[in-house]
KELUMTOR-359284 format. One record per residue (C-alpha): residue number from 1; x, y, z; residue in one letter. Coordinates in nm, 2 decimals, padded with zeros to 4 digits, always signed. Layout:
<rec NUM, <X, Y, Z>, 'a'>
...
//
This chain:
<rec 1, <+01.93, -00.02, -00.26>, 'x'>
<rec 2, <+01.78, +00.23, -00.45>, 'x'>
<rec 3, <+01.86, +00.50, -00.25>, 'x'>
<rec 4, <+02.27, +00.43, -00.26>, 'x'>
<rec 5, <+02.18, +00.33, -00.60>, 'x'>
<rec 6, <+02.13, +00.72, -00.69>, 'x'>
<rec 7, <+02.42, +00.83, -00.50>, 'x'>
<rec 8, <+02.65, +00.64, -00.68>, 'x'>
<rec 9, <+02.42, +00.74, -00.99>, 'x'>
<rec 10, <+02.55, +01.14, -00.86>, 'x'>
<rec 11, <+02.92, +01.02, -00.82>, 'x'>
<rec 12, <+02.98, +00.83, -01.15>, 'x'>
<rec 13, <+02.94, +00.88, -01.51>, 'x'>
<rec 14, <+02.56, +00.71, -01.53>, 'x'>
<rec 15, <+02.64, +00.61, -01.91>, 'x'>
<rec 16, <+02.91, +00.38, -01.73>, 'x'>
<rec 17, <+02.73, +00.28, -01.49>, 'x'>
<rec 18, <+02.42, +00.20, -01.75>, 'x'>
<rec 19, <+02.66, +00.02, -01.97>, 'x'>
<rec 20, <+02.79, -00.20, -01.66>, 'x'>
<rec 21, <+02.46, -00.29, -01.51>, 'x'>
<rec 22, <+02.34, -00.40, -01.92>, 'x'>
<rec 23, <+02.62, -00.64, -01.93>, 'x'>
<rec 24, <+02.53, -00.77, -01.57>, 'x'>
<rec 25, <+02.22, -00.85, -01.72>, 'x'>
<rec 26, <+02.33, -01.00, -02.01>, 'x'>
<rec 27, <+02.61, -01.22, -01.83>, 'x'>
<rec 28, <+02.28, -01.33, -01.60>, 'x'>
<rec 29, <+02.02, -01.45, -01.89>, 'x'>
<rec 30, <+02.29, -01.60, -02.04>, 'x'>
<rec 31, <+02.35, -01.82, -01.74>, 'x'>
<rec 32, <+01.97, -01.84, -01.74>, 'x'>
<rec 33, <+01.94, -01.95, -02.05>, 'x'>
<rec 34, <+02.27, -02.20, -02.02>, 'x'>
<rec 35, <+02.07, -02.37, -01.66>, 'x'>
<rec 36, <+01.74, -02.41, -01.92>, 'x'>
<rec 37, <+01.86, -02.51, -02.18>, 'x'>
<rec 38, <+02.08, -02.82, -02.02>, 'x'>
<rec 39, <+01.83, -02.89, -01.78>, 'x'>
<rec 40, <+02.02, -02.79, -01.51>, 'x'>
<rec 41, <+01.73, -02.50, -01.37>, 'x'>
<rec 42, <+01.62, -02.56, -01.03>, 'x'>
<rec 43, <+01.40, -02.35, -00.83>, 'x'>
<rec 44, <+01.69, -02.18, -00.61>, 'x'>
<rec 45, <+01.88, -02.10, -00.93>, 'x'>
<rec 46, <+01.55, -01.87, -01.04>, 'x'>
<rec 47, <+01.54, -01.71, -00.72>, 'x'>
<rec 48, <+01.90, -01.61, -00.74>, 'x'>
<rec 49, <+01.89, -01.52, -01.10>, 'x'>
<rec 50, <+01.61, -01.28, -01.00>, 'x'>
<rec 51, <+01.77, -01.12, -00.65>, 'x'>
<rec 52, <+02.07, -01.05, -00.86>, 'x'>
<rec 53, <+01.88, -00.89, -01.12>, 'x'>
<rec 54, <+01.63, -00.64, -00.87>, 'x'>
<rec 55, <+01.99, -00.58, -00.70>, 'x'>
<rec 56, <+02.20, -00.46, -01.00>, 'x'>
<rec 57, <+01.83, -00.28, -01.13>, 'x'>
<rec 58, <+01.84, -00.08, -00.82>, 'x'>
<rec 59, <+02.18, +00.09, -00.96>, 'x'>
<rec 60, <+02.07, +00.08, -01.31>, 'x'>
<rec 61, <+01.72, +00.25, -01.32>, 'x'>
<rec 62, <+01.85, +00.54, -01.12>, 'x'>
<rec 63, <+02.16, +00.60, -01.34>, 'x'>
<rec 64, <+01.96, +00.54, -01.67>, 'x'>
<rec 65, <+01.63, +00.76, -01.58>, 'x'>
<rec 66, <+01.82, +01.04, -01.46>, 'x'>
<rec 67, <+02.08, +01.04, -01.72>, 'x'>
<rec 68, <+01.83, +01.10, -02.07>, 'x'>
<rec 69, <+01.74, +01.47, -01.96>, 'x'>
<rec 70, <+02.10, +01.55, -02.04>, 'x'>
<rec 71, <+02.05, +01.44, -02.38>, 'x'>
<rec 72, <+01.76, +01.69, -02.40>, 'x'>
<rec 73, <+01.73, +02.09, -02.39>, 'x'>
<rec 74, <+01.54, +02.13, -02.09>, 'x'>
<rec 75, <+01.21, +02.28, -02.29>, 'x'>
<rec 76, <+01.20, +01.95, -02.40>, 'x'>
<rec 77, <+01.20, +01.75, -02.06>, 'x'>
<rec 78, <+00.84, +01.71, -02.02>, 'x'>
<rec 79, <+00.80, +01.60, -02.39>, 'x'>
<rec 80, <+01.07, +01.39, -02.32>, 'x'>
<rec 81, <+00.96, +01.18, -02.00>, 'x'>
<rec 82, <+00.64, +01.10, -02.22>, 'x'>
<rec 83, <+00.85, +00.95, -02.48>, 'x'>
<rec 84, <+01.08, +00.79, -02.22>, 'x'>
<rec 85, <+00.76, +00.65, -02.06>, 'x'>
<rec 86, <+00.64, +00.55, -02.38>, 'x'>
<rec 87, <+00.93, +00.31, -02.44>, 'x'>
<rec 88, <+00.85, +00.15, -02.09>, 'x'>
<rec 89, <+00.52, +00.16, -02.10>, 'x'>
<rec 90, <+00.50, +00.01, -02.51>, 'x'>
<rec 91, <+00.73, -00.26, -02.40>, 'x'>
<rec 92, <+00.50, -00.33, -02.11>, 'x'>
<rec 93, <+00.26, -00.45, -02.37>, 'x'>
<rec 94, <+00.46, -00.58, -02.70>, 'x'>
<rec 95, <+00.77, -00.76, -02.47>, 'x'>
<rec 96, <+00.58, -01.03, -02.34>, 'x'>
<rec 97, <+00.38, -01.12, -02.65>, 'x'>
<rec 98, <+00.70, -01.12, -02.85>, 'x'>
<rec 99, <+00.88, -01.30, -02.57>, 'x'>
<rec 100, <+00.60, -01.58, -02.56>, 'x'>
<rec 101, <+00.60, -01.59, -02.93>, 'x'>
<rec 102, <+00.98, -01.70, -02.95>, 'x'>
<rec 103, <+00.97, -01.90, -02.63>, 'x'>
<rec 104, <+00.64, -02.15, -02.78>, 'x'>
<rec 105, <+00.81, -02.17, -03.12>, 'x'>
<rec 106, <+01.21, -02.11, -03.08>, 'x'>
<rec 107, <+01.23, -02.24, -02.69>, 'x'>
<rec 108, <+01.29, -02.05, -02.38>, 'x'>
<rec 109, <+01.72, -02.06, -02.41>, 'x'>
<rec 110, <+01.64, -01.87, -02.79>, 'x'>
<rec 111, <+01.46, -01.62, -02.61>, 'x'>
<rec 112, <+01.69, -01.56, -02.34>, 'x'>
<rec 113, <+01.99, -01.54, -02.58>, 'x'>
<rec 114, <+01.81, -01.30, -02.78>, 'x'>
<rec 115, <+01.74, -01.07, -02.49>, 'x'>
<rec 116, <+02.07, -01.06, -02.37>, 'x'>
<rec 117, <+02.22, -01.00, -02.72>, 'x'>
<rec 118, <+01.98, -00.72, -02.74>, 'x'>
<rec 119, <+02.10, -00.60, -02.42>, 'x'>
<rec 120, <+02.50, -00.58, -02.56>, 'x'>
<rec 121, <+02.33, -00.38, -02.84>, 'x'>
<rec 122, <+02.18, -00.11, -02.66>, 'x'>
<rec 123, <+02.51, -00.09, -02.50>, 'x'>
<rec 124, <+02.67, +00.02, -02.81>, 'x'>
<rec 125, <+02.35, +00.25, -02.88>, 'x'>
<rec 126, <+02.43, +00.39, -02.57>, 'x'>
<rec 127, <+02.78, +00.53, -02.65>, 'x'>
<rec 128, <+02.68, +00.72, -02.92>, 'x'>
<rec 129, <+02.48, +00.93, -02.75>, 'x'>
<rec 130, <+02.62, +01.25, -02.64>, 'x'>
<rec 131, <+02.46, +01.56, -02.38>, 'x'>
<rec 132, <+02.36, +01.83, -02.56>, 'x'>
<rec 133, <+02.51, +02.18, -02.43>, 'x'>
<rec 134, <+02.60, +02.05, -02.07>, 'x'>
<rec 135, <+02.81, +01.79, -01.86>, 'x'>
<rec 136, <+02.72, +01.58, -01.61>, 'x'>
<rec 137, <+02.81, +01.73, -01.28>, 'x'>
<rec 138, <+03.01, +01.46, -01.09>, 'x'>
<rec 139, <+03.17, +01.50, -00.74>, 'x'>
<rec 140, <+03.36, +01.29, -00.47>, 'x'>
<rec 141, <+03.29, +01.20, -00.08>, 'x'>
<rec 142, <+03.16, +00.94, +00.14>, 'x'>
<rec 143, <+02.85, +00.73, -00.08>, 'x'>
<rec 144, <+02.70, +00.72, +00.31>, 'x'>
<rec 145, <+02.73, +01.15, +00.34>, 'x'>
<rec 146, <+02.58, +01.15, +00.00>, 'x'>
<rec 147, <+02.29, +00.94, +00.06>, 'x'>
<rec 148, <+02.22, +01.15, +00.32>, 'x'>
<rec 149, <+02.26, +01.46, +00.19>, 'x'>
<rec 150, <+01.98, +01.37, -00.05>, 'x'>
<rec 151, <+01.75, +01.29, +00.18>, 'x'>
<rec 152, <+01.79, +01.61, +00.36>, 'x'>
<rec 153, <+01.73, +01.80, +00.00>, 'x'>
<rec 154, <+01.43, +01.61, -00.07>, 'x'>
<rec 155, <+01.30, +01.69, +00.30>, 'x'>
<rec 156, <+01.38, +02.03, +00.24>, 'x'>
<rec 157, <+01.14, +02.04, -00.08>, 'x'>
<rec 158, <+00.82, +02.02, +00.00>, 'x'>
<rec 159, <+00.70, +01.90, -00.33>, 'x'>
<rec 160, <+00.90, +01.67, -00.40>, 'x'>
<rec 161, <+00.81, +01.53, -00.05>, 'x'>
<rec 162, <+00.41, +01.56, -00.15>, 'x'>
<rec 163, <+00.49, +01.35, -00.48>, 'x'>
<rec 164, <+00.73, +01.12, -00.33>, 'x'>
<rec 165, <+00.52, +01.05, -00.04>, 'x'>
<rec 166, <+00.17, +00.98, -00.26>, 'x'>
<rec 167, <+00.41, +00.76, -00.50>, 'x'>
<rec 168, <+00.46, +00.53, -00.22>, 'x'>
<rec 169, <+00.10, +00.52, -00.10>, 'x'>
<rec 170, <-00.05, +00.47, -00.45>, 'x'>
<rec 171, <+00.17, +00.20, -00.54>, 'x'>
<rec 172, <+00.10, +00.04, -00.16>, 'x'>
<rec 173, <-00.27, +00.04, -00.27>, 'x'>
<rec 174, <-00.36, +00.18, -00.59>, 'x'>
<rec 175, <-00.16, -00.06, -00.82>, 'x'>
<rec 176, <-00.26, -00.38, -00.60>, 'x'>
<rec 177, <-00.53, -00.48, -00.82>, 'x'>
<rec 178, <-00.32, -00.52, -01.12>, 'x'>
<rec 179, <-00.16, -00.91, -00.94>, 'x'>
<rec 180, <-00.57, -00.96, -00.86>, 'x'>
<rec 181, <-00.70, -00.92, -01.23>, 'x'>
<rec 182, <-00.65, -01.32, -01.31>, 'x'>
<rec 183, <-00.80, -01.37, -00.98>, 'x'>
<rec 184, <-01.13, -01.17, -01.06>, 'x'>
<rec 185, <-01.12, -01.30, -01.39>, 'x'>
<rec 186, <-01.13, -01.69, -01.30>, 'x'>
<rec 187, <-01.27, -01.65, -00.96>, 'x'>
<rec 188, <-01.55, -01.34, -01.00>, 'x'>
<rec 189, <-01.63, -01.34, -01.36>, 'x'>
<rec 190, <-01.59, -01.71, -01.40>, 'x'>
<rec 191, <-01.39, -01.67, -01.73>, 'x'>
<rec 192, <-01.12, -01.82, -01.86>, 'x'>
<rec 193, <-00.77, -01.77, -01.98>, 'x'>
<rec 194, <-00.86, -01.57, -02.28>, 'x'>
<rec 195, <-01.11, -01.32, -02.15>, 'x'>
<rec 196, <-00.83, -01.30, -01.84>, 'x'>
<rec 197, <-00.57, -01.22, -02.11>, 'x'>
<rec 198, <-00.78, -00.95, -02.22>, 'x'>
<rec 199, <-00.83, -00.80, -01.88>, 'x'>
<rec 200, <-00.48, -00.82, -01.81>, 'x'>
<rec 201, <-00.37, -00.59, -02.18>, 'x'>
<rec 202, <-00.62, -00.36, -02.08>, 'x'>
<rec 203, <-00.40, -00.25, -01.85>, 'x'>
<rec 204, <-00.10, -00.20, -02.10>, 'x'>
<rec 205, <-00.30, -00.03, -02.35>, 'x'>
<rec 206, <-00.42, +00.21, -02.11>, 'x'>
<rec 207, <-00.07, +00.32, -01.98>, 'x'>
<rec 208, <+00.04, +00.37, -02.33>, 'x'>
<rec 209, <-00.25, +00.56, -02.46>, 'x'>
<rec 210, <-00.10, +00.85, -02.24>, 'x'>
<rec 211, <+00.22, +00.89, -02.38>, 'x'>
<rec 212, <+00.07, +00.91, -02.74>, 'x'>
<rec 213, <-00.17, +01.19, -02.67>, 'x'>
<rec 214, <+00.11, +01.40, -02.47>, 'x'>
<rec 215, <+00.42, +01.28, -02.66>, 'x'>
<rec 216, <+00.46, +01.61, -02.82>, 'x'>
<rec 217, <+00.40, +01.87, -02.55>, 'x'>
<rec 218, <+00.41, +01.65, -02.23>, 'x'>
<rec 219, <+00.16, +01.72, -01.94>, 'x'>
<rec 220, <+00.11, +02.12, -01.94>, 'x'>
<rec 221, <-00.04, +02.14, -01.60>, 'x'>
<rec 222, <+00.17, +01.81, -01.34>, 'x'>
<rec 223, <-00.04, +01.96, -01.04>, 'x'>
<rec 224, <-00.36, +01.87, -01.18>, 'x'>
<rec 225, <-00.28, +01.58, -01.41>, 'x'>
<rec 226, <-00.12, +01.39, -01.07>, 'x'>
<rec 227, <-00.47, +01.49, -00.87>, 'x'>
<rec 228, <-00.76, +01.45, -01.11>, 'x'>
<rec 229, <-00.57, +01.08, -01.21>, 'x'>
<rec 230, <-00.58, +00.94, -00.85>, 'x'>
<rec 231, <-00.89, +01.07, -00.78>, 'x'>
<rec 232, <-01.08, +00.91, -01.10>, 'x'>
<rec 233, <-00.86, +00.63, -01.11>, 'x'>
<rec 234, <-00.99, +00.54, -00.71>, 'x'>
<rec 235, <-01.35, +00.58, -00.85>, 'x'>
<rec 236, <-01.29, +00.39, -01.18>, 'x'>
<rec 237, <-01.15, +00.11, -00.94>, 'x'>
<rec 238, <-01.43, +00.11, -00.69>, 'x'>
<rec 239, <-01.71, +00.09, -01.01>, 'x'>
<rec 240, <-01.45, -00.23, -01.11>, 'x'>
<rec 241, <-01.46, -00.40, -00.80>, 'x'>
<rec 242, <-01.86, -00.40, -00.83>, 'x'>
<rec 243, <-01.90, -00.41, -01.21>, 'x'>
<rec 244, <-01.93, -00.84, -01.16>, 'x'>
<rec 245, <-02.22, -00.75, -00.98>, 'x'>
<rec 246, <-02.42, -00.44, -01.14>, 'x'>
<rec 247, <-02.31, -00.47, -01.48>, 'x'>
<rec 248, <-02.20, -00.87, -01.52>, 'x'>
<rec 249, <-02.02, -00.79, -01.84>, 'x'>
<rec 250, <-01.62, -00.85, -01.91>, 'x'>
<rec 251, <-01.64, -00.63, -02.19>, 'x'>
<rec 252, <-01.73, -00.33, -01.93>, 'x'>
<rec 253, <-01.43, -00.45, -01.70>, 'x'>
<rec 254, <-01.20, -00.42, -01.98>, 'x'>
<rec 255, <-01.31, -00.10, -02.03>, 'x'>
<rec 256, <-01.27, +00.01, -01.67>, 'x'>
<rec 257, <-00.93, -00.13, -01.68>, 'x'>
<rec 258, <-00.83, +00.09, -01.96>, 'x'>
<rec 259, <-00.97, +00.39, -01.81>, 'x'>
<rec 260, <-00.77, +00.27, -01.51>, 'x'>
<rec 261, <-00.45, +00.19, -01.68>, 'x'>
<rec 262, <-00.48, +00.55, -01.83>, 'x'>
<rec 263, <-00.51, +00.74, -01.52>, 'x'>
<rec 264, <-00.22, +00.56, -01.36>, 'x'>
<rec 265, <-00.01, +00.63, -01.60>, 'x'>
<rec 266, <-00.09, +00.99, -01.60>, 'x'>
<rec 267, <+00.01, +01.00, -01.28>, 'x'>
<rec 268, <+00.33, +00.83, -01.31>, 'x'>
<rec 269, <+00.39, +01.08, -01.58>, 'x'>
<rec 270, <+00.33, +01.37, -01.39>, 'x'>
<rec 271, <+00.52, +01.28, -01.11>, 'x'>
<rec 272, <+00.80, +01.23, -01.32>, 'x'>
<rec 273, <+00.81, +01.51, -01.54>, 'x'>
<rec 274, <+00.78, +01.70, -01.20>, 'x'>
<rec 275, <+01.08, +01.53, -01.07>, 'x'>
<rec 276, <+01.28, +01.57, -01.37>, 'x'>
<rec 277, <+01.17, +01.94, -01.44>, 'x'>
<rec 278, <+01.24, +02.06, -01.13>, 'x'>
<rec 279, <+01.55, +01.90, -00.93>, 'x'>
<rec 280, <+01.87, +02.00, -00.91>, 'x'>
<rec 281, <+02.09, +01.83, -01.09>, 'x'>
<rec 282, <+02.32, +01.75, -00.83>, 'x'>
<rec 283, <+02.05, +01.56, -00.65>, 'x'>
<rec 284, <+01.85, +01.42, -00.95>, 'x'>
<rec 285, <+01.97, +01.02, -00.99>, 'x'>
<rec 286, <+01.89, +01.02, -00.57>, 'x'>
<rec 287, <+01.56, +01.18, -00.63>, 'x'>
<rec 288, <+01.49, +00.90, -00.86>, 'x'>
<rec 289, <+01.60, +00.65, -00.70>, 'x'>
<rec 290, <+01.41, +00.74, -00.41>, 'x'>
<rec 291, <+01.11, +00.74, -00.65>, 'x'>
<rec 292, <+01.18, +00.40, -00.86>, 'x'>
<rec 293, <+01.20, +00.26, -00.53>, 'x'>
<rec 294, <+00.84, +00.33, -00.45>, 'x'>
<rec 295, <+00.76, +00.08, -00.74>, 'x'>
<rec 296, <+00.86, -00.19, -00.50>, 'x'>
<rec 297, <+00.52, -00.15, -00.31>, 'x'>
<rec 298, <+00.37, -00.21, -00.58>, 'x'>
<rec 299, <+00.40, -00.60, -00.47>, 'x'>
<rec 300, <+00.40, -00.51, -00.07>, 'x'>
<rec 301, <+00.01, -00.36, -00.16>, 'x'>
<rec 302, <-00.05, -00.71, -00.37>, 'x'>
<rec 303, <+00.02, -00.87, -00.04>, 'x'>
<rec 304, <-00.18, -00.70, +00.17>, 'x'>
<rec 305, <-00.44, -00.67, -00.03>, 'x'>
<rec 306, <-00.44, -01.04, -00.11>, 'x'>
<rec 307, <-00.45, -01.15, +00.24>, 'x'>
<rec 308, <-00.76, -00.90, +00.29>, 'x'>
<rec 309, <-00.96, -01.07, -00.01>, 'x'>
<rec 310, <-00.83, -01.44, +00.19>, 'x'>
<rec 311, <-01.01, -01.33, +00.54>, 'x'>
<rec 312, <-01.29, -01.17, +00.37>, 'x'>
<rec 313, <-01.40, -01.48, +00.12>, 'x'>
<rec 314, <-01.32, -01.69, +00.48>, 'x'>
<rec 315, <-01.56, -01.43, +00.59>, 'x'>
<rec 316, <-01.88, -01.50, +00.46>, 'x'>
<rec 317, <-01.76, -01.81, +00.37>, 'x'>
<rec 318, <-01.81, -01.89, +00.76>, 'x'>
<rec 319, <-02.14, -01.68, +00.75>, 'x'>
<rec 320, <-02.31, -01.91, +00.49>, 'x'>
//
């Protein structure tokens, strides 16, 4: 739903829209935290809870990410997106600990609160904010001829088809080691939870380590920042996938995932200073939405890849 996500994104104010989808959430954890708290949670009320929230996120992120340039001149875009990425990428890291901090001392229905009531603030941070020299362009029509139209611009831009297209492909199989970390941890390395732990923030601290070193003038060449990180992210990942058996050493894996976790999230910065940079207005929150929707491989690749690693451990399982 990304796609009709972005079209609506192109119709409607996005701070609206923003402020809507944040008071979704809230309304949701607060049900969440309700079920926990009373012991009322059973399984089917997670899984609904969660579809709800990936629905109203497909309407959200494309609204949100495409409505912060306006609060920027556009000189300042690509330093921008690195702050932007930043935020997402810091929280990435500190969320979860904080999270699990409240959730082992407070409980689980604290935590949720909290999150929600920090969701009705950002709402009210939100409105503040104003767009500095220009307006967001809205216009009227059928969401279906809109939808389409978008696709026709992005397949009329060869760039943006390039970057869109290798966004899909490297989540489909460049992010799919990220679910298979506690796997090669426990499994390969034969470690436990802690040394797992540590592989698994090595990740987080090398997406964020990006958006320090180019928060002030962003990415000066996209082109090359999007190439050179896939191509030495693929090789820092093959020397990974064999560093149980050359080098036998977790601390060298962590390493490798930082170096990993850095050049992904070069990449994702590059792509999206690209896409924010250069679109047209008019078509931007589609643009995006096309491209926050190639995040979703990111768990199609985790599948594939995890049935691989089942049929080749059967394998020479069988051979031995």
């Amino acid at each position: 739903f990304n796609v009709f996500g972005g079209a609506i994104a192109d119709r409607y104010s996005k701070k609206l829209i923003v402020s809507i989808c944040q008071l979704i959430f809230a309304f949701l954890l607060f049900v969440f935290a309700y079920y926990y708290g009373a012991g009322l949670m059973e399984y089917w009320h997670v899984y609904i809870i969660a579809g709800l929230i990936s629905f109203v996120m497909a309407f959200e992120n494309p609204a949100r990410m495409s409505y912060f340039p306006y609060l920027l001149e556009k000189g300042d875009l690509s330093s921008g997106v690195v702050v932007d990425l930043f935020a997402w990428q810091g929280t990435r890291v500190v969320a979860p600990l904080i999270a699990g901090f409240i959730f082992a001392v407070y409980g689980g229905s604290t935590a949720l609160i909290l999150a929600s009531i920090f969701m009705i603030t950002f709402i009210s941070i939100l409105y503040t904010t104003k767009p500095i020299h220009k307006k967001e362009k809205l216009h009227k029509g059928n969401p279906l001829t809109d939808v389409v139209e978008g696709l026709k611009y992005v397949y009329s831009n060869k760039p943006i088809v390039v970057l869109l297209s290798m966004s899909f492909l490297v989540y489909l199989a460049g992010y799919a080691y990220l679910n298979m970390i506690p796997y090669i941890g426990v499994q390969i390395f034969g470690v436990g939870a802690k040394e797992t732990g540590l592989l698994l923030s090595g990740t987080g601290i090398g997406a964020v380590l990006p958006t320090i070193i180019f928060s002030k003038s962003g990415i000066p060449n996209k082109r090359i920042g999007a190439c050179f990180s896939l191509v030495f992210s693929g090789l820092m990942i093959i020397i990974f996938s064999l560093s149980s058996l050359i080098f036998q050493s977790i601390i060298f894996a962590f390493i490798l995932i930082v170096f990993i976790g850095f050049c992904n999230s070069v990449y994702v910065t590059s792509v999206m200073s690209a896409i924010q940079i250069y679109v047209n207005d008019k078509y931007r929150a589609r643009v995006v939405g096309i491209f926050v929707m190639s995040f979703s491989f990111m768990s199609l690749g985790s599948l594939w890849v995890g049935m691989l690693g089942g049929f080749i451990d059967e394998f020479f399982s069988l051979e031995h």
